[in-house]
N, CA and C atoms as an extended XYZ file, in Angstrom:
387
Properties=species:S:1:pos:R:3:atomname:S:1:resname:S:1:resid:I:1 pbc="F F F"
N        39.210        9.308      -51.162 N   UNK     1
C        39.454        9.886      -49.877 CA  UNK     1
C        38.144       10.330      -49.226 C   UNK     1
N        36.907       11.021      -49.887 N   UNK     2
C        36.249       11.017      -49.112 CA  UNK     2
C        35.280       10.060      -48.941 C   UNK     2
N        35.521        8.728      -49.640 N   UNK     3
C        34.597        7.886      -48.846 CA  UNK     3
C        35.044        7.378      -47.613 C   UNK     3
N        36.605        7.467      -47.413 N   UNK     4
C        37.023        7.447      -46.122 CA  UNK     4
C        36.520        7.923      -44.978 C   UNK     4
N        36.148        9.632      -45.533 N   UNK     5
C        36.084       10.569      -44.867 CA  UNK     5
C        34.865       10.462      -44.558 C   UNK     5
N        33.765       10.462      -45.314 N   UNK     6
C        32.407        9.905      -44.720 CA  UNK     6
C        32.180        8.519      -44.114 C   UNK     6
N        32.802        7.778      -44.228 N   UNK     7
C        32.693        6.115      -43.194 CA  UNK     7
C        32.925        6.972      -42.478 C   UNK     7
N        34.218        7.524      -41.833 N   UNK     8
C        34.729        7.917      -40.562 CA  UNK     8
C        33.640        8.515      -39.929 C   UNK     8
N        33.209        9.603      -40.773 N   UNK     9
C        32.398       10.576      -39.918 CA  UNK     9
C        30.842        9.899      -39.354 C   UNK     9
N        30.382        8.508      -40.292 N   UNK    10
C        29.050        8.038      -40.552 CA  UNK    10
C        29.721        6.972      -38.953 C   UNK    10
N        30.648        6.369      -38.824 N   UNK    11
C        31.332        5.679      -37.482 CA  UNK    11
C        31.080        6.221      -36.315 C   UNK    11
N        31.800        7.768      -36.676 N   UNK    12
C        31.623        8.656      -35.248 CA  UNK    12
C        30.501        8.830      -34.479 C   UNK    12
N        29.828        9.380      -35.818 N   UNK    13
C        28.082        9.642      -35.545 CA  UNK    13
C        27.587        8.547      -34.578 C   UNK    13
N        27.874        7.230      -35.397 N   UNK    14
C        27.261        5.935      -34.192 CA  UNK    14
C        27.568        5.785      -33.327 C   UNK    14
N        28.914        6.224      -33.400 N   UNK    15
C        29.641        6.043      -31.773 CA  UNK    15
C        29.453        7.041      -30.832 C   UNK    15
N        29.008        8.359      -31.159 N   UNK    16
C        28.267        8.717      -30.566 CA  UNK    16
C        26.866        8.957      -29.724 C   UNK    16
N        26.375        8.281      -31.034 N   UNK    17
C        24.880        7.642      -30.596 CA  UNK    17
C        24.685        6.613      -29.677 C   UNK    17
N        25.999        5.314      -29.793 N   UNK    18
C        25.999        4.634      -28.899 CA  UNK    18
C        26.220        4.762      -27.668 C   UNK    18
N        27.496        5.764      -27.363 N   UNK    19
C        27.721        6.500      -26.274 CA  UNK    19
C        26.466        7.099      -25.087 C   UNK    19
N        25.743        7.991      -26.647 N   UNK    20
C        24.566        8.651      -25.458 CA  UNK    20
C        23.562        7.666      -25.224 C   UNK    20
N        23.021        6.856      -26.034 N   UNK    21
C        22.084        5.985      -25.747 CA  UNK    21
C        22.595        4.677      -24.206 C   UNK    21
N        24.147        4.789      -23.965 N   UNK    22
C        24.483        3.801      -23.018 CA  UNK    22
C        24.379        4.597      -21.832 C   UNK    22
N        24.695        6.056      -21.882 N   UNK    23
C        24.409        7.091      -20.579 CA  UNK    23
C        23.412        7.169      -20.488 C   UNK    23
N        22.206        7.309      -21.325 N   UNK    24
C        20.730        7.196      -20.965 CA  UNK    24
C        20.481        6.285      -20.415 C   UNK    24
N        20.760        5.336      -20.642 N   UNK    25
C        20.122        3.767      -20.159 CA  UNK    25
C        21.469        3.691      -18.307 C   UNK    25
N        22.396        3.999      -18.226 N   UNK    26
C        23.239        4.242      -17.137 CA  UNK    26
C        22.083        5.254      -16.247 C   UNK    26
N        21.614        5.966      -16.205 N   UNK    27
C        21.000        7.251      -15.415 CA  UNK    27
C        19.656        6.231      -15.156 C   UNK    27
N        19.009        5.691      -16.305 N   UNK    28
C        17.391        5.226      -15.918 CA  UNK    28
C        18.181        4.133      -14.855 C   UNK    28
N        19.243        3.171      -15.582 N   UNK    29
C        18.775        2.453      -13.810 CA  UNK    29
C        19.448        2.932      -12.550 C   UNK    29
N        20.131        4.074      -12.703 N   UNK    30
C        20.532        4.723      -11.283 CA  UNK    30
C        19.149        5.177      -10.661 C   UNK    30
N        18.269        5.946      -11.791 N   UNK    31
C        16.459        6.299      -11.210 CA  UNK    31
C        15.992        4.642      -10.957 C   UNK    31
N        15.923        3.908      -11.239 N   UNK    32
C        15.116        2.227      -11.279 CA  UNK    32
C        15.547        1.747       -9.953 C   UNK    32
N        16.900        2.271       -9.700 N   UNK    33
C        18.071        1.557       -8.730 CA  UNK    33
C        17.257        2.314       -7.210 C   UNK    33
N        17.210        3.593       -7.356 N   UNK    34
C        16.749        4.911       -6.519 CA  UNK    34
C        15.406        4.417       -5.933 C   UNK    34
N        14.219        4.374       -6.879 N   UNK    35
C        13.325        3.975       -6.828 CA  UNK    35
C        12.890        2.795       -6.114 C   UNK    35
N        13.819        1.643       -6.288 N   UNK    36
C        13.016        0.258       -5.662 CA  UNK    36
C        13.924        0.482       -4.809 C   UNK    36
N        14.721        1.245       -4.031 N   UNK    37
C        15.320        1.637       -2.559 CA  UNK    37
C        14.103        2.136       -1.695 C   UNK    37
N        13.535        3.008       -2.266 N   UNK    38
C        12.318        3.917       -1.454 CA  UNK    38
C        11.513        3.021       -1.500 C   UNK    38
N        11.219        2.061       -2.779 N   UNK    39
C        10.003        1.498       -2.405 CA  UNK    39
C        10.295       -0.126       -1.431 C   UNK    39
N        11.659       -0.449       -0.982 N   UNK    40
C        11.824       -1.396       -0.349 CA  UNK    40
C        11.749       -0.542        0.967 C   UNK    40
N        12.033        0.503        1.134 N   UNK    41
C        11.483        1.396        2.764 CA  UNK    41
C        10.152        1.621        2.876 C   UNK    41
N         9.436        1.877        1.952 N   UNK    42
C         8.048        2.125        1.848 CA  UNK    42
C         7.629        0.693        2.031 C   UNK    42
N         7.835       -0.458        1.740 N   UNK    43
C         7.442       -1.791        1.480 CA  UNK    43
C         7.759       -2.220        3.273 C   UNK    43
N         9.371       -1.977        3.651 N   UNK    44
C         9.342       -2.143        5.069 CA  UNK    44
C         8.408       -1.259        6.062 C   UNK    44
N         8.494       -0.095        6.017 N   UNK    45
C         7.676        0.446        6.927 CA  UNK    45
C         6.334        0.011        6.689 C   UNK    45
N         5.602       -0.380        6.038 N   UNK    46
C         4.583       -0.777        5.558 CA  UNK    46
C         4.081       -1.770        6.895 C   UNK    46
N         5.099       -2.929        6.199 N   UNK    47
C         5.051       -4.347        6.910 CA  UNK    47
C         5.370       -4.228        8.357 C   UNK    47
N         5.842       -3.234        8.905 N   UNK    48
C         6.102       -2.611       10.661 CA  UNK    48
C         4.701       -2.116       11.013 C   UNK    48
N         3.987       -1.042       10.598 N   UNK    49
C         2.928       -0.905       10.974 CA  UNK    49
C         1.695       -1.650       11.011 C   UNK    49
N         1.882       -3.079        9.533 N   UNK    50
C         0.657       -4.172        9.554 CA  UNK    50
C         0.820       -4.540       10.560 C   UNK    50
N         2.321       -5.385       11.143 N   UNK    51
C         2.373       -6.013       12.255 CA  UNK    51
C         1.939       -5.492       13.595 C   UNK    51
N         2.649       -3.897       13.740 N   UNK    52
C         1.658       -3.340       14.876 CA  UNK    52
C         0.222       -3.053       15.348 C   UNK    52
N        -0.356       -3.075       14.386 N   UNK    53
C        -1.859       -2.646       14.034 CA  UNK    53
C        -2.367       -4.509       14.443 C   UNK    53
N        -1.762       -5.480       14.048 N   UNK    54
C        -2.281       -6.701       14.042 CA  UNK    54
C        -2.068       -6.945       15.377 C   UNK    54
N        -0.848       -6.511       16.021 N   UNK    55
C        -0.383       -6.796       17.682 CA  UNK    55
C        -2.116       -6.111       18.299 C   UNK    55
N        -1.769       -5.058       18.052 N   UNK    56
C        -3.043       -3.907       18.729 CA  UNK    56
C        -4.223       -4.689       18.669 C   UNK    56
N        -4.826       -4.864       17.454 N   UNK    57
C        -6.299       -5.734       17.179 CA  UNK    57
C        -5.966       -7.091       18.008 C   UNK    57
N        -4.937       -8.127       18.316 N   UNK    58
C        -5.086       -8.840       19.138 CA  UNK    58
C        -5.064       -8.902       20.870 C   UNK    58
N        -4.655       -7.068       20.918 N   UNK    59
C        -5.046       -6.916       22.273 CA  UNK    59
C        -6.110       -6.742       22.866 C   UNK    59
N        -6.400       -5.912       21.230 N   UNK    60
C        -7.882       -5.715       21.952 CA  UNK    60
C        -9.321       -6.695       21.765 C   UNK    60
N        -8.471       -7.379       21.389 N   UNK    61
C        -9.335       -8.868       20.815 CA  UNK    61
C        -9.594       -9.479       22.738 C   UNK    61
N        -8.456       -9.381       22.704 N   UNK    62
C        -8.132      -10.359       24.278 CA  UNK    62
C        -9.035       -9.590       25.666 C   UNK    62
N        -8.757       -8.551       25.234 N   UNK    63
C        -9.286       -7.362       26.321 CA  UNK    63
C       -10.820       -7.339       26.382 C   UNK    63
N       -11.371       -7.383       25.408 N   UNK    64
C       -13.076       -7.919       24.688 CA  UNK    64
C       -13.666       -8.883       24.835 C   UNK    64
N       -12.861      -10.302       25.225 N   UNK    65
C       -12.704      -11.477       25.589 CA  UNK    65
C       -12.743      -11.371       27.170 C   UNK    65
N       -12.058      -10.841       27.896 N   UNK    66
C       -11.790      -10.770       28.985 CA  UNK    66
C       -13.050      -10.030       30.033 C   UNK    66
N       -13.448       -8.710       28.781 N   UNK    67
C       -15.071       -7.717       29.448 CA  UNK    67
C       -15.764       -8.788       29.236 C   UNK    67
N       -15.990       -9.279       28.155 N   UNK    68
C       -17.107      -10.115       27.606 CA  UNK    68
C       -17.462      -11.540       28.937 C   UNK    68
N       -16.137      -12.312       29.461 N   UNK    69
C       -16.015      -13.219       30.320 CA  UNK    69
C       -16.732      -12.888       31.466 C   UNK    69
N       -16.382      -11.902       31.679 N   UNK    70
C       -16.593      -10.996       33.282 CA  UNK    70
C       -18.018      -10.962       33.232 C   UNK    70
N       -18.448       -9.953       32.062 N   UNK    71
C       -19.538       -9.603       32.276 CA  UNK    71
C       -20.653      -10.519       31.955 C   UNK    71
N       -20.477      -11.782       31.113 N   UNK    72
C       -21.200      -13.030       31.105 CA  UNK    72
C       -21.087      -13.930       32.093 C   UNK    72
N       -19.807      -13.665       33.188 N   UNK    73
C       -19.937      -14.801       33.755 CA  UNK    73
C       -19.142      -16.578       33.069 C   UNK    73
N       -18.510      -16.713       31.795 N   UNK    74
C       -18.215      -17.639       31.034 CA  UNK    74
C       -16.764      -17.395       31.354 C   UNK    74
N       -16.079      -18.894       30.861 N   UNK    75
C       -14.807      -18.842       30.743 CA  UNK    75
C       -14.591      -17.760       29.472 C   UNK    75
N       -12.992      -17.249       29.480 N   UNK    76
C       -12.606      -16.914       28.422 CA  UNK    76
C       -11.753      -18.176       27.054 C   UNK    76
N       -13.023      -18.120       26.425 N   UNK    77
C       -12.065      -19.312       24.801 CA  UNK    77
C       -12.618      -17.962       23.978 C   UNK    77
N       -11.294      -18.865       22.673 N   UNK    78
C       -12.481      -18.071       21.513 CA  UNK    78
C       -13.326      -18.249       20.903 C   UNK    78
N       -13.830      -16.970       20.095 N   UNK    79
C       -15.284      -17.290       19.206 CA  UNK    79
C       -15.824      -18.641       19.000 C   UNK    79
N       -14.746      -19.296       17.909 N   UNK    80
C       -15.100      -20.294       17.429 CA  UNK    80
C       -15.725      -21.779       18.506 C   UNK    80
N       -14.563      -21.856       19.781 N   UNK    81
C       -14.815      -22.205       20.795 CA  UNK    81
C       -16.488      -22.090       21.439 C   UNK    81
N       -16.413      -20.934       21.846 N   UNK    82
C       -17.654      -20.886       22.384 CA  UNK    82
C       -18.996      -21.108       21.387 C   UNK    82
N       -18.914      -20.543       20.078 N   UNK    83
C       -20.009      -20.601       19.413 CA  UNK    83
C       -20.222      -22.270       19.311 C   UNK    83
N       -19.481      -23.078       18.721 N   UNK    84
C       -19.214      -24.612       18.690 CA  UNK    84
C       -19.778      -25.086       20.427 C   UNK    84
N       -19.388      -24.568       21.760 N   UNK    85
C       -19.885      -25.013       22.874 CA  UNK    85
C       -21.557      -24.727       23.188 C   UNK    85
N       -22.029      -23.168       22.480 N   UNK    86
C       -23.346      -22.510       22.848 CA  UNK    86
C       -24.329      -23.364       21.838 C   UNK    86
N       -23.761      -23.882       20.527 N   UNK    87
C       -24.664      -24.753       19.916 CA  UNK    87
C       -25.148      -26.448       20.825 C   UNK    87
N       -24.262      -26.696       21.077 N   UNK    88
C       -24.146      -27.825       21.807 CA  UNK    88
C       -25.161      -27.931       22.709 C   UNK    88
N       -24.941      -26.886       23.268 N   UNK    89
C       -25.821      -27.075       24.595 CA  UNK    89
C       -27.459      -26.218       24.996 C   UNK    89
N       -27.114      -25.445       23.413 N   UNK    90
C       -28.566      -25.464       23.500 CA  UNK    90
C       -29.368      -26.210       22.507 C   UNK    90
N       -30.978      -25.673       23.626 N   UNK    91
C       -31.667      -26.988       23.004 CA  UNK    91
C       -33.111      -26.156       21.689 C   UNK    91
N       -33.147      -26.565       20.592 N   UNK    92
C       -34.605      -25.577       19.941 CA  UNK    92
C       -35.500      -26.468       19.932 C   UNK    92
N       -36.999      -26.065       19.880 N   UNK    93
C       -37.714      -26.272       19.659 CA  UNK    93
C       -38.581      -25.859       18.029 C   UNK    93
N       -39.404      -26.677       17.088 N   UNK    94
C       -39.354      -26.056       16.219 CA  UNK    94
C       -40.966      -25.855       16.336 C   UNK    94
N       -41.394      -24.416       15.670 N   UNK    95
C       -42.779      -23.774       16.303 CA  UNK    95
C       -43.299      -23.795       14.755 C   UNK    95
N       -44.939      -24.043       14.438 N   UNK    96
C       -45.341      -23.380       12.935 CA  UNK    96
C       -46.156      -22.286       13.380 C   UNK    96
N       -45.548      -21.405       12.748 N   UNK    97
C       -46.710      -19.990       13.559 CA  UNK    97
C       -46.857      -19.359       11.836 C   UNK    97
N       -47.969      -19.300       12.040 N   UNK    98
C       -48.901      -18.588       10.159 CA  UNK    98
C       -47.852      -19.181        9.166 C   UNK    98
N       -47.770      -20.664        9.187 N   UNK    99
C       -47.113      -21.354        8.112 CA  UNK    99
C       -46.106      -21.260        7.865 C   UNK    99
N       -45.244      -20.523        9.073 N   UNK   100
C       -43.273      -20.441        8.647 CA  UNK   100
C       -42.591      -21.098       10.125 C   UNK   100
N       -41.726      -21.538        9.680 N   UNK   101
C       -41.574      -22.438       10.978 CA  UNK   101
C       -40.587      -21.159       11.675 C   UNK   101
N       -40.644      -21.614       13.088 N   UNK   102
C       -39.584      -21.009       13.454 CA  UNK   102
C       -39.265      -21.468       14.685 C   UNK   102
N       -37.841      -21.063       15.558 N   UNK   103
C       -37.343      -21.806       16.412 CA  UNK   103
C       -37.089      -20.905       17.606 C   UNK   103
N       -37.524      -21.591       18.456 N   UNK   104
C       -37.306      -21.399       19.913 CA  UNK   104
C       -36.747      -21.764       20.985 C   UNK   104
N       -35.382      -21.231       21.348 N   UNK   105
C       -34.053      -21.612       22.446 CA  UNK   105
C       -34.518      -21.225       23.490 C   UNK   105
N       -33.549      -22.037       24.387 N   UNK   106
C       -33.787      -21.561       25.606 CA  UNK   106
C       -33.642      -20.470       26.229 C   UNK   106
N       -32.850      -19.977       25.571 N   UNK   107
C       -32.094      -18.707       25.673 CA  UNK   107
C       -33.124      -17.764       25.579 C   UNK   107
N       -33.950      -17.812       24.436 N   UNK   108
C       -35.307      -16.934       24.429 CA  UNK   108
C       -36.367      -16.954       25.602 C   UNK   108
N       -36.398      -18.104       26.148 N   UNK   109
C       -37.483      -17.834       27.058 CA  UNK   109
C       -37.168      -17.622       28.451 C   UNK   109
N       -35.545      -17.705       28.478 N   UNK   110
C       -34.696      -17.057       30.294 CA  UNK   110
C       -34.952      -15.755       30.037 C   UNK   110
N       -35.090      -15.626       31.270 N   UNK   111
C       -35.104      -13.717       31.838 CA  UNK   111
C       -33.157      -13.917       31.352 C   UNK   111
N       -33.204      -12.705       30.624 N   UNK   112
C       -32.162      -12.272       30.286 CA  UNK   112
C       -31.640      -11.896       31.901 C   UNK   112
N       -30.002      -12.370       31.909 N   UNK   113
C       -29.365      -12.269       33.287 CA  UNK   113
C       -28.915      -10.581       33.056 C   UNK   113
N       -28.721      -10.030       34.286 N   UNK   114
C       -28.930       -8.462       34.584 CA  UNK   114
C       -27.525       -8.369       33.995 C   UNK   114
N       -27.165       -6.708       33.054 N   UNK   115
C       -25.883       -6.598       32.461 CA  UNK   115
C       -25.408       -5.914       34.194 C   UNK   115
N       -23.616       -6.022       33.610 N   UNK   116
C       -22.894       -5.369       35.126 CA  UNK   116
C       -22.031       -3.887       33.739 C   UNK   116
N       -22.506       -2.924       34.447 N   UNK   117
C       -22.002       -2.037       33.823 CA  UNK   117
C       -20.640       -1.539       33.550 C   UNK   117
N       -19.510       -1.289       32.477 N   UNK   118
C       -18.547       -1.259       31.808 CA  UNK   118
C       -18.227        0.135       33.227 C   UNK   118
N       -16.801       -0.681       33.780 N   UNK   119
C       -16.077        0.386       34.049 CA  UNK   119
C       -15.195        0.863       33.288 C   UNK   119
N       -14.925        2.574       33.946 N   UNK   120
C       -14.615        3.199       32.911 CA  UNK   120
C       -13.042        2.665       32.858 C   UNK   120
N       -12.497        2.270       33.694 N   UNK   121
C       -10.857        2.065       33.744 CA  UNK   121
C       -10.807        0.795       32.892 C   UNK   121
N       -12.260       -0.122       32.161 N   UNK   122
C       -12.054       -0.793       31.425 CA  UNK   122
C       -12.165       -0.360       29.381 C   UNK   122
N       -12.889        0.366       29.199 N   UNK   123
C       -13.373        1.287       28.513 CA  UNK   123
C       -11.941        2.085       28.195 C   UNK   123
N       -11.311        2.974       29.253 N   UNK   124
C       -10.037        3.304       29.282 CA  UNK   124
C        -9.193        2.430       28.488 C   UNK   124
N        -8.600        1.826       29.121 N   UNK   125
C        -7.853        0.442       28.670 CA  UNK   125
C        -8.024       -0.105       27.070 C   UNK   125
N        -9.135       -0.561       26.803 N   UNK   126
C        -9.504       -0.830       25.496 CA  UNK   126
C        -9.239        0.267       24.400 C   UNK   126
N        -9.296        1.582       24.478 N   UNK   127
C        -9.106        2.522       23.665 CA  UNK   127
C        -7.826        2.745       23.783 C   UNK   127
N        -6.980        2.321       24.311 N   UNK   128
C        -5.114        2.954       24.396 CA  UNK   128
C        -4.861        1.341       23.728 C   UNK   128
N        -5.125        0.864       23.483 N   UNK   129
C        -4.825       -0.377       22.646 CA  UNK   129
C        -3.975        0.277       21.528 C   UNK   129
């Protein structure tokens, strides 16, 4: 009888153990469950503000583009555009001065064209970006 009595009790024991060990593991993924909720809001809000911040930097990309046009006088393209057009069309010369070569554009030897000074309602504008 009491090896009965100890199986039984040596059963319970496990079945108790199993019990609490399945509520432990029930609670961690209600916390696991909790957790990648906040971090899928943290992950969205995230990805709302990259996109706004990226909207912003391309306004003020455009807006920089637009002073830059004005105040050069050039169409507005981009960077890549113009840098690819300003090679093109200028012309170097190559100089040996105390044994290092070096190069001379045209660009270097124009009177730099007069700047037109930044209004402020443009200046304005660019900073509320």
């Amino acid at each position: 009888m009491e090896a009965v009595s100890s199986s039984l009790t040596s059963n319970r024991d496990r079945f108790e153990a199993l019990e609490s060990s399945t509520l432990w593991l029930k609670d961690k993924m209600e916390e696991t469950s909790t957790t990648m909720a906040h971090m899928q809001g943290a992950i969205t809000t995230v990805t709302m503000a990259t996109e706004e911040n990226r909207r912003a930097v391309e306004g003020m990309r455009q807006d920089l583009q637009a002073v830059l046009a004005r105040l050069g006088g050039e169409p507005r393209e981009g960077n890549h555009v113009q840098a690819a057009r300003m090679e093109e069309n200028r012309r170097e010369d190559v100089h040996l001065e105390d044994g290092r070569e070096t190069h001379l554009s045209e660009s270097t030897r124009e009177e730099p064209r007069p700047r037109q000074p930044l209004r402020m309602g443009d200046v304005w504008r660019m900073s509320m970006k």
